[in-house]
MIKOLLO-712053 format. One record per residue (C-alpha): residue number from 1; residue in three letters; x, y, z. Coordinates in steps of 0.02 Angstrom, whole numbers, padded with zeros to 5 digits. Layout:
N
<n->NUM&res->ala&x->X&y->Y&z->Z>
...
END
This chain:
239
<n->1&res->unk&x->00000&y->00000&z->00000>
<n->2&res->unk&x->00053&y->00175&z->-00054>
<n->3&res->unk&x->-00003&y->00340&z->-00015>
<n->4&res->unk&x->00018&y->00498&z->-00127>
<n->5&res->unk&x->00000&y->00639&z->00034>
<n->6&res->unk&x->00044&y->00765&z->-00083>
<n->7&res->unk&x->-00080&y->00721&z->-00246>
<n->8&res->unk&x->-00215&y->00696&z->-00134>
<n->9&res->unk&x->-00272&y->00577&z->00009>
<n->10&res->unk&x->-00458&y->00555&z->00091>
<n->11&res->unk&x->-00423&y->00479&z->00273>
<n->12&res->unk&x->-00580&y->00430&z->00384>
<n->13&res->unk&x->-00557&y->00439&z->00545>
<n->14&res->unk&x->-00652&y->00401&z->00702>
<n->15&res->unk&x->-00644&y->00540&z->00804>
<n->16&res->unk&x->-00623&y->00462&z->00994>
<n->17&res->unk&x->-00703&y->00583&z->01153>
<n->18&res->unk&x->-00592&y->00731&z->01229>
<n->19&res->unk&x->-00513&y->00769&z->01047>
<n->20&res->unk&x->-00544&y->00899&z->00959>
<n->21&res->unk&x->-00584&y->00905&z->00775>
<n->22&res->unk&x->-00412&y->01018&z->00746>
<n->23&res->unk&x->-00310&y->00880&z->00855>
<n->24&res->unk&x->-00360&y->00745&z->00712>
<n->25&res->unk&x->-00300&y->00850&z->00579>
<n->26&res->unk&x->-00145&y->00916&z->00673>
<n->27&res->unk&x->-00113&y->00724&z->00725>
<n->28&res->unk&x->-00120&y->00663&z->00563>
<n->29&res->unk&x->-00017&y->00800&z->00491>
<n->30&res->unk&x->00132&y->00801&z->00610>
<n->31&res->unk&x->00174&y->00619&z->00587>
<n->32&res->unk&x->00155&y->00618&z->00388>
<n->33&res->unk&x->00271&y->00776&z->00383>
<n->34&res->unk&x->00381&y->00683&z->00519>
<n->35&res->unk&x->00402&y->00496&z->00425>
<n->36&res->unk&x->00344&y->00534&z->00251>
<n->37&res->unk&x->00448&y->00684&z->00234>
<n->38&res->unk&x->00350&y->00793&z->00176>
<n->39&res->unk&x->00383&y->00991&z->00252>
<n->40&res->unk&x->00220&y->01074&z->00203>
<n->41&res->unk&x->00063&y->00986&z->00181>
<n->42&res->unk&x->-00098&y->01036&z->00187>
<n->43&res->unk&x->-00229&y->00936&z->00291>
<n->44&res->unk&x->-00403&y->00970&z->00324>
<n->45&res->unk&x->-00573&y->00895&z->00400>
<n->46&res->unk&x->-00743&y->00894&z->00313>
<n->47&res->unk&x->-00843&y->00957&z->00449>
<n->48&res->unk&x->-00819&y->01004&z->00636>
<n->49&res->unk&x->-00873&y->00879&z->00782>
<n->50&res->unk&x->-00887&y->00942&z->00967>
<n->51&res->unk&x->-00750&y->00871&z->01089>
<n->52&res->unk&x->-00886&y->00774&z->01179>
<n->53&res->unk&x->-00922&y->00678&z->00992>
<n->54&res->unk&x->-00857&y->00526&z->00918>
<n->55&res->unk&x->-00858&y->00456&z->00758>
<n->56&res->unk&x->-00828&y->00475&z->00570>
<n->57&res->unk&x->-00695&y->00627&z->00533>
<n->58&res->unk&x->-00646&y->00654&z->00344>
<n->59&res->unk&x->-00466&y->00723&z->00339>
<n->60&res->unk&x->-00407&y->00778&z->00166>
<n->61&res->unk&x->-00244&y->00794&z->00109>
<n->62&res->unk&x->-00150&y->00894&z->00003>
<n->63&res->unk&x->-00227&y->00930&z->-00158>
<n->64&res->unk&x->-00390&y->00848&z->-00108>
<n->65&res->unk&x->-00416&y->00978&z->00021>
<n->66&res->unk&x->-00500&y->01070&z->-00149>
<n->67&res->unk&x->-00653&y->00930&z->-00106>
<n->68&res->unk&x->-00697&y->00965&z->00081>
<n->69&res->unk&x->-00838&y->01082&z->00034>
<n->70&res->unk&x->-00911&y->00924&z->-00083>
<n->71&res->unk&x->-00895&y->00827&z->00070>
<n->72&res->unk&x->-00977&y->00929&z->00213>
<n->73&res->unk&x->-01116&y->00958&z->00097>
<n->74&res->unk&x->-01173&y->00787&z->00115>
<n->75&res->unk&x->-01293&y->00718&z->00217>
<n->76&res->unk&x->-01221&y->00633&z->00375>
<n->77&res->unk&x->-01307&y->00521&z->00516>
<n->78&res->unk&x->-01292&y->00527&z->00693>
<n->79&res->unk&x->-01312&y->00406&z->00842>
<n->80&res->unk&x->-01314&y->00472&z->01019>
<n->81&res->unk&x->-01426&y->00522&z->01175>
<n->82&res->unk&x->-01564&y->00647&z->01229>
<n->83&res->unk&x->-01585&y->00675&z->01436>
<n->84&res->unk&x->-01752&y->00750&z->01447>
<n->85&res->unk&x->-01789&y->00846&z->01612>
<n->86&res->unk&x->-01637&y->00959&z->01606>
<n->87&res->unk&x->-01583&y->01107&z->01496>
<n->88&res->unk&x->-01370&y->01167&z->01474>
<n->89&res->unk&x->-01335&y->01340&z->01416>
<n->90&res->unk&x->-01222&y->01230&z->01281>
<n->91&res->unk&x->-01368&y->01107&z->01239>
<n->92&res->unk&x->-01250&y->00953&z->01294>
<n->93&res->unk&x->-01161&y->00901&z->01450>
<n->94&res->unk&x->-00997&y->01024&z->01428>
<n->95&res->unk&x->-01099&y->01154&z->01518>
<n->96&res->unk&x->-01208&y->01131&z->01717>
<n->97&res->unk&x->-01384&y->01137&z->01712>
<n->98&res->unk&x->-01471&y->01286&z->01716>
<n->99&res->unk&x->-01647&y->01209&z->01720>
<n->100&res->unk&x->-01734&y->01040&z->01789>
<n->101&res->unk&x->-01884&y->00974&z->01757>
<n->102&res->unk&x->-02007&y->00840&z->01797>
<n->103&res->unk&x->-02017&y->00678&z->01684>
<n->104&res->unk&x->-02159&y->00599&z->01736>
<n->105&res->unk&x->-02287&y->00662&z->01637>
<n->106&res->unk&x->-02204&y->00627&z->01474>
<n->107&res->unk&x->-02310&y->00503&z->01374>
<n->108&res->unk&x->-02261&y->00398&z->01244>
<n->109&res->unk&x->-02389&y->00498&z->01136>
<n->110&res->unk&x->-02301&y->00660&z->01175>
<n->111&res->unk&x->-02139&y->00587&z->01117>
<n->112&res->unk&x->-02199&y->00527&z->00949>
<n->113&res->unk&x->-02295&y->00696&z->00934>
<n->114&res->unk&x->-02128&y->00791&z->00976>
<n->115&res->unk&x->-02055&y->00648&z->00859>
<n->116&res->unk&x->-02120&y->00702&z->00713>
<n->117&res->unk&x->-02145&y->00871&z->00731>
<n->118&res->unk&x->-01942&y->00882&z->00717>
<n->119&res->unk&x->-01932&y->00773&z->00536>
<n->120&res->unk&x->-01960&y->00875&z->00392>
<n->121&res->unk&x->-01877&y->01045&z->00322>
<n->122&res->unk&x->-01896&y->01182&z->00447>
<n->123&res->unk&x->-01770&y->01315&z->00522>
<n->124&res->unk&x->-01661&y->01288&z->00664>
<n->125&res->unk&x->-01581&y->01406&z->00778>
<n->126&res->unk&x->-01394&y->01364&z->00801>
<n->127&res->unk&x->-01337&y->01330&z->00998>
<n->128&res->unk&x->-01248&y->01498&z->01046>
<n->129&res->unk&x->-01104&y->01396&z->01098>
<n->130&res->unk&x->-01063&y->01353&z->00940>
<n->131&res->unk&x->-00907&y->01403&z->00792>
<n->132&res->unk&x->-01029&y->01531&z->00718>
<n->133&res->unk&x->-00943&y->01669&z->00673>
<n->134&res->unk&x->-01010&y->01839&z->00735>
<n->135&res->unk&x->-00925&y->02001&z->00686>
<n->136&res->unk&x->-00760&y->01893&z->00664>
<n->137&res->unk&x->-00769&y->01823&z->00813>
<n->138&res->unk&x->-00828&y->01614&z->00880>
<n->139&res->unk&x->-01004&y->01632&z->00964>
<n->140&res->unk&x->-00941&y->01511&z->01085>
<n->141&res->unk&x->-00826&y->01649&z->01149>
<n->142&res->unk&x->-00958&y->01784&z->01159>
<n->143&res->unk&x->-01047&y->01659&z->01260>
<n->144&res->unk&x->-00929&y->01629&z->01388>
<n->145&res->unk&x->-00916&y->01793&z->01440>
<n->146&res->unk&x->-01103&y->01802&z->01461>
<n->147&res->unk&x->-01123&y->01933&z->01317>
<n->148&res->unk&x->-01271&y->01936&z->01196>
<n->149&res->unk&x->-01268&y->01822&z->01061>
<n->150&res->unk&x->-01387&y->01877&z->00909>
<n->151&res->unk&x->-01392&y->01709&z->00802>
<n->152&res->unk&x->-01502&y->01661&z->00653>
<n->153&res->unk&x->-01601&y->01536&z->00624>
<n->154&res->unk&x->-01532&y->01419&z->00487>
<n->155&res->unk&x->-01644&y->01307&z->00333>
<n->156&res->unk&x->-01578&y->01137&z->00391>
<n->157&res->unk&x->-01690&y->00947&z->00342>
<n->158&res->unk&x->-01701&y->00831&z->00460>
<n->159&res->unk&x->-01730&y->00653&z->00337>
<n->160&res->unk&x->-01753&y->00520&z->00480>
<n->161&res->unk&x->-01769&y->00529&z->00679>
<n->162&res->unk&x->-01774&y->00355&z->00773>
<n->163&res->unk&x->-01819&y->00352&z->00947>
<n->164&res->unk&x->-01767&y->00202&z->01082>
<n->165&res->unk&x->-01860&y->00263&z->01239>
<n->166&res->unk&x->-01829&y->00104&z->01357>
<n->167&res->unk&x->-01690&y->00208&z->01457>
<n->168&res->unk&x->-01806&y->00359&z->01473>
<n->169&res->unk&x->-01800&y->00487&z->01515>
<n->170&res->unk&x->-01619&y->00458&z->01415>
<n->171&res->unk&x->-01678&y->00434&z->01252>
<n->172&res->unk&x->-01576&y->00347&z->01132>
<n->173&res->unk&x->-01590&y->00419&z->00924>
<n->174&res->unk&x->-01544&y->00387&z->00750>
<n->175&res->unk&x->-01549&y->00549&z->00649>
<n->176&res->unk&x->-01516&y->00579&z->00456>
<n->177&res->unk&x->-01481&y->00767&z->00423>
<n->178&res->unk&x->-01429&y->00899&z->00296>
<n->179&res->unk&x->-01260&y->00999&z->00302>
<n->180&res->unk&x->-01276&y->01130&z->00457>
<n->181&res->unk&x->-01376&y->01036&z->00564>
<n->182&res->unk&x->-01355&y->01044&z->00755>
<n->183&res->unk&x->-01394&y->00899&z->00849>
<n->184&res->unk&x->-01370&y->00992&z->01006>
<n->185&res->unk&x->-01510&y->01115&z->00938>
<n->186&res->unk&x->-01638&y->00961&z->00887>
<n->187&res->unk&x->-01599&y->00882&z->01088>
<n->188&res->unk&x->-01643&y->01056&z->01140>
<n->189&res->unk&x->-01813&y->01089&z->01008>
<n->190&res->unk&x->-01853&y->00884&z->01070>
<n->191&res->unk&x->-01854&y->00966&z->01253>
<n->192&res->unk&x->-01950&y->01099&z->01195>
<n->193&res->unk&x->-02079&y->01000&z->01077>
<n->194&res->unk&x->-02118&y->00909&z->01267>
<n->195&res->unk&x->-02149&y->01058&z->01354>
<n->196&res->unk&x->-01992&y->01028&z->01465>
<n->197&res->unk&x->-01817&y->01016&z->01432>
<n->198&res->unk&x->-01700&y->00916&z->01328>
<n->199&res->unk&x->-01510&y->00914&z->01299>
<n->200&res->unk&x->-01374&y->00793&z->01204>
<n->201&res->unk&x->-01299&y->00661&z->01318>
<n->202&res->unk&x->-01188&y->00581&z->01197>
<n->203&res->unk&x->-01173&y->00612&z->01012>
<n->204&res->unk&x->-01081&y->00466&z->00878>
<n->205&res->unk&x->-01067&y->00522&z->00691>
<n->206&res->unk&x->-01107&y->00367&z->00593>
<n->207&res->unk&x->-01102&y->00423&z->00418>
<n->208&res->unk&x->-01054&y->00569&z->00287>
<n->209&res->unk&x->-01151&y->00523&z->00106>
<n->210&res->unk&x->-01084&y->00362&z->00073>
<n->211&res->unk&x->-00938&y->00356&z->00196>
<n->212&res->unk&x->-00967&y->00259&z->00353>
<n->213&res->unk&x->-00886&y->00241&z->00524>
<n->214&res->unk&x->-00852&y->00078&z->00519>
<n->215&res->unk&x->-00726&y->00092&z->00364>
<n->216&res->unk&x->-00653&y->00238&z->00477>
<n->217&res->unk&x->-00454&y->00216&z->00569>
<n->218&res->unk&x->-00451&y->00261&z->00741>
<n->219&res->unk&x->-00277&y->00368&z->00788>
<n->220&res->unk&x->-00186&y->00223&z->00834>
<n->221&res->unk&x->-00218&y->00111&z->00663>
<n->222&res->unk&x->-00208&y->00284&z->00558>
<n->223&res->unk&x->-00040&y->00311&z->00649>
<n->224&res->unk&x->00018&y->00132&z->00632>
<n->225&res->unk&x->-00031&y->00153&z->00430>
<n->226&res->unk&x->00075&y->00292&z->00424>
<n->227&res->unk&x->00232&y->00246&z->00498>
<n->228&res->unk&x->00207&y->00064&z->00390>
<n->229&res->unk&x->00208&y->00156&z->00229>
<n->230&res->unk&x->00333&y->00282&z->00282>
<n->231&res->unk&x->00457&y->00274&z->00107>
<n->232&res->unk&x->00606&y->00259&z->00210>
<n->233&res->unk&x->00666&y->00075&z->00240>
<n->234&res->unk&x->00677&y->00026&z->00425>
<n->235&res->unk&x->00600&y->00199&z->00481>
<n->236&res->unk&x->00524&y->00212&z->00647>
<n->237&res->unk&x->00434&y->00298&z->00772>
<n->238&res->unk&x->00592&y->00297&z->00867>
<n->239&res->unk&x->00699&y->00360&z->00728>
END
């Protein structure tokens, strides 16, 4: 097996909790500059996922890097969690709870109503921790320091939303999407649909278009590839 870092590589990776989506791409581009030898490379990912995420990363290399737009444009599919009963100024678990609620009255009706009031087209206000850029700056960082945060809503599709309710009131999901969809916003709009509160427990990207996590290296194997096809005979991590 040869690789052609320069001319163009598409890398999947899945993306393992605590990294960032930059500490892939920086990963993967300090040890192919380090054994293949190559001093300036560009590398890329097709699409941002929070540190809290797992799952399928695209990384792009070198003159491929020209098709990361193709790629984020592509529907992707998610796995993960809802907790109902409790709202986070993030929409997931990176931030305390700034509201509780009661559970019990939830019915199975109400989910299925909240269910499929969320499939469909229909705009979708982005969480205001989020990479948004406002007036050059990351909303995320207006955010922290408690400032005002004037975000838009966004036209986003929602294609399929599966619902596993036996560990309620965590609710397990399966949800098809277009490009700029927050699943931190539909855990929080779920919450809302139920009259109570809703954020994102745990989130797994499972596919972009046709590219699935299960074809995807984690860092370890995508390092091990890397060193193993490293030109230099006998080169190691060591060397």
């Amino acid at each position: 097996m040869s690789f052609h870092f320069e001319e163009g590589e598409v890398l999947l990776v899945d993306k393992p909790s605590d990294w960032t989506s930059f500490d892939v791409v920086n990963f993967t581009r300090s040890l192919i500059k380090r054994f293949h030898k190559i001093p300036k490379l560009k590398v890329g990912h097709a699409g941002t996922l929070d540190p809290l995420a797992t799952g399928l990363l695209i990384l792009c290399t070198g003159k491929m890097t020209k098709r990361i737009q193709d790629f984020q444009d592509q529907d992707k599919e998610y796995t993960g969690t809802i907790r109902l009963g409790m709202t986070t100024p993030s929409y997931d678990l990176e931030s305390e709870a700034d509201a509780t609620f009661l559970t019990d009255n939830i019915s199975a009706e109400m989910i299925e109503k909240a269910r499929q009031s969320l499939v469909g087209d229909q705009m979708q206000m982005p969480p205001i921790y989020s990479a948004i850029k406002i007036d050059g700056k990351r909303a995320f960082l207006y955010a922290r320091k408690n400032k005002d945060v004037q975000l838009t809503a966004r036209s986003i599709r929602i294609n399929y939303f599966e619902l596993d309710t036996t560990s309620f009131p965590d609710i397990k999901f399966v949800v098809g999407c277009s490009k700029g969809t927050y699943i931190r916003s539909l855990a929080h709009d779920f919450g809302k649909a139920l009259n109570n509160g809703g954020c994102l427990a745990a989130l797994r990207r499972t596919k972009i278009g046709d590219f699935k996590v299960e074809n995807a290296l984690t860092p370890e194997d995508l390092k091990k590839m890397i060193i193993d096809t490293a030109p230099a005979a006998g080169l190691t991590e060591n060397s």
